[in-house]
C-alpha positions as CSV (number, residue, x, y, z in Angstrom):
1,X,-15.1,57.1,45.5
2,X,-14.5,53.6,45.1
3,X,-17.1,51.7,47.6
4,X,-15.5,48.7,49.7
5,X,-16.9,45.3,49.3
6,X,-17.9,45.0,53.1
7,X,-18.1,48.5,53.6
8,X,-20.9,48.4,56.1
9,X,-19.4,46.2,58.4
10,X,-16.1,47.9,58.4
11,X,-18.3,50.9,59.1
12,X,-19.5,49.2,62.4
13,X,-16.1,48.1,63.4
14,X,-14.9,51.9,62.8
15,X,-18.0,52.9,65.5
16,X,-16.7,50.5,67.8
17,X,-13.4,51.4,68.0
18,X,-13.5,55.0,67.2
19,X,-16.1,54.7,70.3
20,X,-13.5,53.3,72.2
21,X,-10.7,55.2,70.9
22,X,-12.8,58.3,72.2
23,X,-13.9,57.3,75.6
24,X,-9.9,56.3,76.1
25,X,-9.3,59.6,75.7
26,X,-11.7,61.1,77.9
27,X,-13.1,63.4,75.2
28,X,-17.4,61.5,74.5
29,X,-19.3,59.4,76.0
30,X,-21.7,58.1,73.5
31,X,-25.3,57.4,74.7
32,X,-27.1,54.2,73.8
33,X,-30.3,56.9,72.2
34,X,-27.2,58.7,70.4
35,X,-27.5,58.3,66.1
36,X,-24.9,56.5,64.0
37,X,-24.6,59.4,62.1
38,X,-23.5,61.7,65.4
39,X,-21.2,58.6,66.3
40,X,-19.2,58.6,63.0
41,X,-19.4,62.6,62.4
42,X,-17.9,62.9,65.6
43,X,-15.4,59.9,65.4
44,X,-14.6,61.6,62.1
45,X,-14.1,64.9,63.5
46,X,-11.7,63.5,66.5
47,X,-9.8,61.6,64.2
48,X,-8.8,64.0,61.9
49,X,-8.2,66.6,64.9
50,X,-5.4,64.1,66.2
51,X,-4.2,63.3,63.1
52,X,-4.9,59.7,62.4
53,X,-6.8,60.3,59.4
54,X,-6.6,62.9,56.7
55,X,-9.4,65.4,56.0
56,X,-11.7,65.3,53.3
57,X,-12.0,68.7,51.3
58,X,-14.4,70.9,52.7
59,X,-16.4,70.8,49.7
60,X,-16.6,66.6,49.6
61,X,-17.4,66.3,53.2
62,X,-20.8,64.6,53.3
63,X,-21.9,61.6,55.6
64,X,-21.2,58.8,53.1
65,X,-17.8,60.4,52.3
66,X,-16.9,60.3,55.9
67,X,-18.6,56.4,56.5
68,X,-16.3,55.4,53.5
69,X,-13.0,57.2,55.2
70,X,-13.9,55.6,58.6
71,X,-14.5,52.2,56.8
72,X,-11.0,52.5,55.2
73,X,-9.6,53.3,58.6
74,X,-11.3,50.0,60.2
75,X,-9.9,48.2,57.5
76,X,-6.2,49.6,57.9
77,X,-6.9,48.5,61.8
78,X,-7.4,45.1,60.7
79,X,-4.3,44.3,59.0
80,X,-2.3,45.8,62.1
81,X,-3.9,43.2,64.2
Protein backbone atom coordinates (compact mmCIF):
# COMPACT_ATOMS: atom_id res chain seq x y z
CA UNK A 1 0.00 0.00 0.00
CA UNK A 2 1.39 2.93 -1.43
CA UNK A 3 0.82 5.84 1.28
CA UNK A 4 -0.46 9.35 -0.24
CA UNK A 5 1.58 12.40 0.20
CA UNK A 6 -1.31 14.26 2.20
CA UNK A 7 -2.85 11.35 3.39
CA UNK A 8 -3.87 12.67 6.72
CA UNK A 9 -5.65 15.52 5.52
CA UNK A 10 -7.46 13.66 2.87
CA UNK A 11 -8.27 11.41 5.74
CA UNK A 12 -10.08 14.39 7.46
CA UNK A 13 -11.88 15.49 4.44
CA UNK A 14 -13.09 11.67 3.98
CA UNK A 15 -14.64 12.20 7.94
CA UNK A 16 -16.20 15.13 6.91
CA UNK A 17 -17.97 14.11 4.12
CA UNK A 18 -18.53 10.53 4.74
CA UNK A 19 -20.12 12.33 8.05
CA UNK A 20 -22.19 14.14 5.91
CA UNK A 21 -22.74 11.63 3.34
CA UNK A 22 -24.24 9.53 6.35
CA UNK A 23 -26.32 11.95 8.21
CA UNK A 24 -27.89 12.68 4.45
CA UNK A 25 -28.97 9.50 4.52
CA UNK A 26 -30.51 9.24 7.75
CA UNK A 27 -28.47 6.18 8.75
CA UNK A 28 -25.57 7.94 12.06
CA UNK A 29 -25.50 10.65 13.80
CA UNK A 30 -21.96 11.06 14.91
CA UNK A 31 -21.35 12.45 18.52
CA UNK A 32 -18.80 15.14 19.15
CA UNK A 33 -17.22 12.31 22.19
CA UNK A 34 -17.42 9.67 19.19
CA UNK A 35 -13.53 8.32 18.07
CA UNK A 36 -12.07 8.88 14.64
CA UNK A 37 -11.57 5.43 14.40
CA UNK A 38 -15.58 4.65 14.96
CA UNK A 39 -16.11 7.59 12.38
CA UNK A 40 -14.02 6.06 9.57
CA UNK A 41 -14.81 2.19 10.47
CA UNK A 42 -18.24 3.12 10.07
CA UNK A 43 -17.94 5.50 7.06
CA UNK A 44 -15.98 2.60 5.64
CA UNK A 45 -18.55 0.04 6.36
CA UNK A 46 -21.59 2.42 4.77
CA UNK A 47 -19.60 3.00 1.87
CA UNK A 48 -18.85 -0.15 0.86
CA UNK A 49 -22.49 -1.36 1.76
CA UNK A 50 -23.80 1.18 -0.97
CA UNK A 51 -21.31 0.50 -3.27
CA UNK A 52 -19.23 3.56 -3.57
CA UNK A 53 -16.17 1.98 -2.61
CA UNK A 54 -14.77 -1.53 -3.06
CA UNK A 55 -14.04 -3.76 -0.13
CA UNK A 56 -10.83 -4.60 1.13
CA UNK A 57 -10.18 -8.50 1.54
CA UNK A 58 -11.23 -9.74 4.75
CA UNK A 59 -7.86 -10.67 5.60
CA UNK A 60 -6.28 -6.91 4.81
CA UNK A 61 -9.02 -5.11 6.63
CA UNK A 62 -7.18 -3.25 9.41
CA UNK A 63 -7.74 0.56 10.47
CA UNK A 64 -4.84 2.00 8.39
CA UNK A 65 -5.93 -0.05 5.36
CA UNK A 66 -9.40 1.39 5.60
CA UNK A 67 -7.83 5.39 6.48
CA UNK A 68 -5.85 4.85 3.23
CA UNK A 69 -9.11 3.64 1.08
CA UNK A 70 -11.15 6.50 2.58
CA UNK A 71 -8.22 8.98 1.86
CA UNK A 72 -8.28 7.69 -1.83
CA UNK A 73 -11.95 8.23 -1.85
CA UNK A 74 -11.57 12.07 -0.52
CA UNK A 75 -9.10 12.51 -3.10
CA UNK A 76 -11.34 11.03 -6.07
CA UNK A 77 -14.05 13.66 -4.46
CA UNK A 78 -11.66 16.39 -5.16
CA UNK A 79 -11.18 16.10 -8.72
CA UNK A 80 -15.04 15.83 -9.26
CA UNK A 81 -15.37 19.20 -7.75
Amino acid sequence: MKKLKNEKELVKKAIAAGTKYGEARGVVEFEPTDSATAKIEFIYRLLVHDKIIQPLQNDQISQASMRHRLAIWASKLEKEQ
